[in-house]
C-alpha positions as CSV (number, residue, x, y, z in Angstrom):
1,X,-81.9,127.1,215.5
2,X,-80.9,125.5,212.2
3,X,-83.1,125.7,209.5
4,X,-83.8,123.4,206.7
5,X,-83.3,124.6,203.3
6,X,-86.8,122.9,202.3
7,X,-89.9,124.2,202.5
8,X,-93.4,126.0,201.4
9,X,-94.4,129.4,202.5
10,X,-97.5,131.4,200.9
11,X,-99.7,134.6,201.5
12,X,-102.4,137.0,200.3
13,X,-103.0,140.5,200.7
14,X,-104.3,143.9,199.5
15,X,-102.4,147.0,198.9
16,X,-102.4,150.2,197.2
17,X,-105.7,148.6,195.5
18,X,-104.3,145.7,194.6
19,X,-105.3,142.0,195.7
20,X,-101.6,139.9,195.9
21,X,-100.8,136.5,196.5
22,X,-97.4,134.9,197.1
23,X,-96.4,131.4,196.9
24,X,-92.7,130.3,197.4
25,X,-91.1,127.1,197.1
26,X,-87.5,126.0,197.9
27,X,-85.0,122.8,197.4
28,X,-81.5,121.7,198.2
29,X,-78.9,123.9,195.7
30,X,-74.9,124.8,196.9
31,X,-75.9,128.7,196.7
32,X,-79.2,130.6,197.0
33,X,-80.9,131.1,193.4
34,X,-84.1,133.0,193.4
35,X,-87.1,132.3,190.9
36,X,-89.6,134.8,190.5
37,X,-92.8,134.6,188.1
38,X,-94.9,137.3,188.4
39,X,-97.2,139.6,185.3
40,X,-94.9,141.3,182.9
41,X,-97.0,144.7,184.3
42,X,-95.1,144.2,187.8
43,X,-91.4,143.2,186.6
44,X,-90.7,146.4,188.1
45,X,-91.0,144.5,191.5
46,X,-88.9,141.8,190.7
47,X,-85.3,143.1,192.2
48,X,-87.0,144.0,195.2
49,X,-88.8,140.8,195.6
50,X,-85.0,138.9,195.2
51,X,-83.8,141.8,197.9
52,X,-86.6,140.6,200.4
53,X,-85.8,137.2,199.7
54,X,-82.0,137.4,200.1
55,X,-83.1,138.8,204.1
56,X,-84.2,135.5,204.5
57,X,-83.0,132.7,202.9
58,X,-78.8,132.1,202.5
59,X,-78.8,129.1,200.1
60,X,-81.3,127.3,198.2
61,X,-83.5,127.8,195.2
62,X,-86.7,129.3,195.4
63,X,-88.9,129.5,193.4
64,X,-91.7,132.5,193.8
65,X,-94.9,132.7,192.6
66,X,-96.7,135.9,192.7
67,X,-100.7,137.2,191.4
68,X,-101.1,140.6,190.9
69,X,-105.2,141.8,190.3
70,X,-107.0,145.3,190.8
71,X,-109.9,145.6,193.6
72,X,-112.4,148.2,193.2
73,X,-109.9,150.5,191.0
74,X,-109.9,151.8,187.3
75,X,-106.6,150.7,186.0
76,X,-107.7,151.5,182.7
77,X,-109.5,154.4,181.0
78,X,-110.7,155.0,177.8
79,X,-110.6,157.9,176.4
80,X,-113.4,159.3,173.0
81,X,-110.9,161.0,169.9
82,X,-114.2,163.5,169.5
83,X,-112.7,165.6,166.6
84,X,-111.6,162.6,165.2
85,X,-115.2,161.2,165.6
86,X,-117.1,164.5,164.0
87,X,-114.9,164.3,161.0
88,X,-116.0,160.6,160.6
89,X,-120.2,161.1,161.2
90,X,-119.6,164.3,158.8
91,X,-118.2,161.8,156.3
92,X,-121.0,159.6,156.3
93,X,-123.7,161.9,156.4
94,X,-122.5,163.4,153.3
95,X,-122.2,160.5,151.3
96,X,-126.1,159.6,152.4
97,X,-127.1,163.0,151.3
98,X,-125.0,162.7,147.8
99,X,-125.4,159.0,147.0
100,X,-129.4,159.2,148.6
101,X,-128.8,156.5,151.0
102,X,-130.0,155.8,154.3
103,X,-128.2,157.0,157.6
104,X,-128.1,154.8,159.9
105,X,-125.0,155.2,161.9
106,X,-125.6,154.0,166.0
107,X,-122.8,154.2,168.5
108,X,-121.9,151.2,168.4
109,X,-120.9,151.5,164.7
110,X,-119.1,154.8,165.4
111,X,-117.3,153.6,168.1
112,X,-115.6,151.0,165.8
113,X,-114.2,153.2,163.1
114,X,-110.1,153.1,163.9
115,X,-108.9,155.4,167.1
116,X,-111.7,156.7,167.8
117,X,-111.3,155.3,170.8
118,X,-108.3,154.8,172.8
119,X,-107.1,152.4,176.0
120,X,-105.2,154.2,178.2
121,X,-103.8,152.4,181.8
122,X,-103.5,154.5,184.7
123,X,-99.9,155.5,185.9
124,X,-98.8,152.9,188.5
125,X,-97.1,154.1,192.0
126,X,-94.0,151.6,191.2
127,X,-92.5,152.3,194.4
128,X,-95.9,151.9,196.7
129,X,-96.6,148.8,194.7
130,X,-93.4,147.3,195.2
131,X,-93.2,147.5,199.0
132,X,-97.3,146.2,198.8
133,X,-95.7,143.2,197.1
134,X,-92.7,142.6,199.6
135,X,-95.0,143.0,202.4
136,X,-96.9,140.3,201.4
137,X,-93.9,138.5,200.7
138,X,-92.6,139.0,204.1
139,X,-95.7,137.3,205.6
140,X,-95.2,134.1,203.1
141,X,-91.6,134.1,204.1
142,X,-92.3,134.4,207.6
143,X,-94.8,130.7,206.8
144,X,-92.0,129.4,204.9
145,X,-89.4,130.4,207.8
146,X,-91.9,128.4,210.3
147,X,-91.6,125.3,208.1
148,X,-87.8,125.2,207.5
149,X,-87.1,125.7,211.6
150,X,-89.8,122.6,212.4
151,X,-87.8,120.7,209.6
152,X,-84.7,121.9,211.1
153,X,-85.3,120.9,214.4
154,X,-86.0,117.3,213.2
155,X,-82.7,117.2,211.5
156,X,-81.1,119.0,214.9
157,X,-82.3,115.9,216.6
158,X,-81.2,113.7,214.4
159,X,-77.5,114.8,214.1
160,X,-77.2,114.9,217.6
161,X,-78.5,111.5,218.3
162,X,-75.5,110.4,215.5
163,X,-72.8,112.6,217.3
164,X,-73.7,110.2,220.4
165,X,-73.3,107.0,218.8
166,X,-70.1,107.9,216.7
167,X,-68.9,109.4,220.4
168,X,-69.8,105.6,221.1
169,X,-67.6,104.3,218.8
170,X,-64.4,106.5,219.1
171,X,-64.6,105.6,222.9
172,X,-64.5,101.8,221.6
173,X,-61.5,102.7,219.5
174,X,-59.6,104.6,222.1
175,X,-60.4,101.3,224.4
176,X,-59.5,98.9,222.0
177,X,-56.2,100.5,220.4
178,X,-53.9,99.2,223.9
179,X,-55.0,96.3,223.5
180,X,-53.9,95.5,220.1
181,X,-50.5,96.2,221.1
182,X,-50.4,93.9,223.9
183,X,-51.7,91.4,222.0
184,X,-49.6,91.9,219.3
185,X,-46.4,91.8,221.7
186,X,-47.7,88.5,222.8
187,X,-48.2,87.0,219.4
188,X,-44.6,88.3,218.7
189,X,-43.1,86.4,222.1
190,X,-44.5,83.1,221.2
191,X,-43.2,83.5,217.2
192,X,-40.1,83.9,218.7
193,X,-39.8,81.6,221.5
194,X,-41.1,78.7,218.5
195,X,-38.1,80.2,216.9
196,X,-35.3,80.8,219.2
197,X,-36.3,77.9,221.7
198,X,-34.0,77.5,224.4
199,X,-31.6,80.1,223.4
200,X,-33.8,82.7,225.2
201,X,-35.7,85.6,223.9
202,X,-34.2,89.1,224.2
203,X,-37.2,91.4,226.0
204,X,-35.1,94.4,224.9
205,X,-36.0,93.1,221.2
206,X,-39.8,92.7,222.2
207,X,-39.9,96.2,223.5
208,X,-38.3,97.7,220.8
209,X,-40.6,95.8,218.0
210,X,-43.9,96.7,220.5
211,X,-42.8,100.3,220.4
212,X,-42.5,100.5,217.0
213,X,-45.9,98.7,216.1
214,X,-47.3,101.0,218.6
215,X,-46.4,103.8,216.9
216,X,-47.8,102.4,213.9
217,X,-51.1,101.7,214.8
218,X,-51.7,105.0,217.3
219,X,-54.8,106.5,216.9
220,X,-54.8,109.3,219.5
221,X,-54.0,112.6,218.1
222,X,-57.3,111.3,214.9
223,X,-59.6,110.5,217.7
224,X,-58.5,113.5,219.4
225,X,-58.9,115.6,216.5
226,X,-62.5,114.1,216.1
227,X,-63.8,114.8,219.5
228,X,-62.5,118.4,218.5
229,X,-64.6,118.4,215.0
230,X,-67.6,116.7,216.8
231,X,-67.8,119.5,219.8
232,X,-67.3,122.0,216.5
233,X,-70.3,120.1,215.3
234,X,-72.4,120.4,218.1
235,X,-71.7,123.9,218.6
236,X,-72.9,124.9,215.1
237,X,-76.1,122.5,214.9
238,X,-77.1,124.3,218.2
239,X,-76.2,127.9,216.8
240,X,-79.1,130.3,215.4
241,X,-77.0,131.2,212.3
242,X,-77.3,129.6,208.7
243,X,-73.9,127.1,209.0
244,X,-75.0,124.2,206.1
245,X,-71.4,125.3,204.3
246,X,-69.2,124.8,207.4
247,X,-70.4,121.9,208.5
248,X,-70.4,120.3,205.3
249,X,-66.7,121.0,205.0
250,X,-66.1,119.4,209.0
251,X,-68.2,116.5,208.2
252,X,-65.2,115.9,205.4
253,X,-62.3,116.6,208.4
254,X,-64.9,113.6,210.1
255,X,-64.3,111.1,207.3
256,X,-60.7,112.1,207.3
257,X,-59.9,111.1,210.6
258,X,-61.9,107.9,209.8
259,X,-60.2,107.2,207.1
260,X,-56.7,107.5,209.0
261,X,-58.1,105.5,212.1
262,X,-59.3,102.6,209.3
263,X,-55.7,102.7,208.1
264,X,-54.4,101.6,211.4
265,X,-57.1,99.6,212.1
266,X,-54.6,96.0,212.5
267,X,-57.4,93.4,213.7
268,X,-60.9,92.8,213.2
269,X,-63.1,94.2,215.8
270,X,-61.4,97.4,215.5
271,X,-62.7,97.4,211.8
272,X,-66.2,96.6,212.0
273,X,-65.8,99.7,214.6
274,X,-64.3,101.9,212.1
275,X,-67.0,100.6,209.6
276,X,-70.2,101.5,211.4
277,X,-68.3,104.8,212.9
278,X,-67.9,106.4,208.6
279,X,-71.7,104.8,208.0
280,X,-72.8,107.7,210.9
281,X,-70.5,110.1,209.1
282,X,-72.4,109.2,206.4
283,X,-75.4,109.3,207.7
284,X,-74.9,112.5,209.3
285,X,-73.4,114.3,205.8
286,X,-76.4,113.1,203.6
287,X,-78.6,115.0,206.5
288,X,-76.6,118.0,206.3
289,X,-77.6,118.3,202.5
290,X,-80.9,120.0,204.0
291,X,-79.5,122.2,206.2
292,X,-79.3,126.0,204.8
């Protein structure tokens, strides 16, 4: 089933100690451009995320939004510079004991003299964080996948309902087209009976000029053609594979083949047909925008 390229997906999970949560958004775009945000600690992640991404989405751009946090583990440790430390409580029981001043140094006081301590993050498992990440990931995409095919289905429905009337009208065209010959050969023999008069009017001539405005206005081989590109049509908006390109480029053979049928269009009814047939072209190629 088709899939629109529109939709919202998110997720949240724990791994490897971690708590993640994804978000991902996407909108219309020609080609598939991926957006990820995500903590600078985890850019590590980010090819991967675009890999897991690319498995499911063909065009579009999406945006991702990922939160990284630790759960119940010590990402961090700090670490005491103790013969660092002893040199600087040496130092300042020495000068109270020359200088006869009081000592009173506390922790707190020693712990701010510079590097005595020292902030130290644990090594990360890049790899086992990663695939944490994308597994998560996989269950947002798997919410965003279930949006896009209800979207899709909707504008499934919706094309096919326009392949029906625009079936409608090529079946008016096909109808109509004899009968703007006849009429036109009939138009023809009363010009030239106002003309000729008694002297007679050739039929040979009448055939010959029919033929030739027949050929003129012959719409056949362009409304066979477009039964062709609507089957083609059908075939793809029923399919399970992402088709948005192709059928973008057979909705332009549609408009084509209305454009030639308009051409040859030679009375009034026929145009108004042509006119409402290239509105559901239109119609059906401003859907078709959505569809990945």
């Amino acid at each position: 089933m088709i899939k629109s390229m529109t939709g919202y997906g998110s997720a949240k999970g724990n791994a490897v100690g971690f708590e993640i949560s994804v978000e991902l958004k996407s909108v219309n775009n020609r080609y598939l451009e991926t957006s990820v945000r995500m903590p600078r600690s985890f850019l590590f992640a980010e090819e991967a995320v675009k890999s897991t991404v690319q498995r499911h989405i063909s065009r579009g751009k999406v945006d991702v939004f990922i939160n990284v946090s630790a759960v119940g583990v010590d990402d961090v440790k700090v670490s005491v510079n103790e013969s660092l430390l002893k040199g600087y409580v040496e130092a300042v029981r020495k000068i109270a004991e020359e200088y006869q001043l009081s000592c009173d140094l506390t922790a707190m006081g020693a712990a701010r003299f510079p590097d005595v301590l020292s902030v130290e993050r644990n090594e990360l498992d890049a790899e086992a964080v990663s695939a944490g990440i994308c597994s998560v990931l996989e269950s947002a995409l798997n919410d965003f996948d279930a949006m896009r095919l209800r979207e899709g289905e909707k504008l499934r429905d919706d094309v096919l309902a326009r392949l029906g009337t625009i079936d409608a009208y090529v079946s008016r065209v096909e109808e109509e087209a004899p009968q703007t010959v006849q009429r036109y050969r009939e138009r023809l023999e009363r010009k030239m009976a106002e003309v000729l008069g008694s002297a007679g009017i050739e039929e040979d001539r009448i055939l010959a000029e029919a033929a030739i405005f027949a050929d003129h206005i012959a719409v056949d081989e362009e409304t066979v053609r477009l039964r062709s590109h609507m089957a083609q049509l059908d075939t793809m908006i029923r399919g399970n594979s992402p088709t948005g390109r192709k059928i973008d480029f057979l909705v332009q053979e549609f408009n084509r083949e209305a454009n030639t049928i308009g051409s040859k269009c030679q009375n009034s009814d026929l145009a108004h047909v042509v006119v409402d047939l290239k509105s559901e072209i239109e119609k059906i190629r401003e859907q078709i925008q959505n569809i990945e």
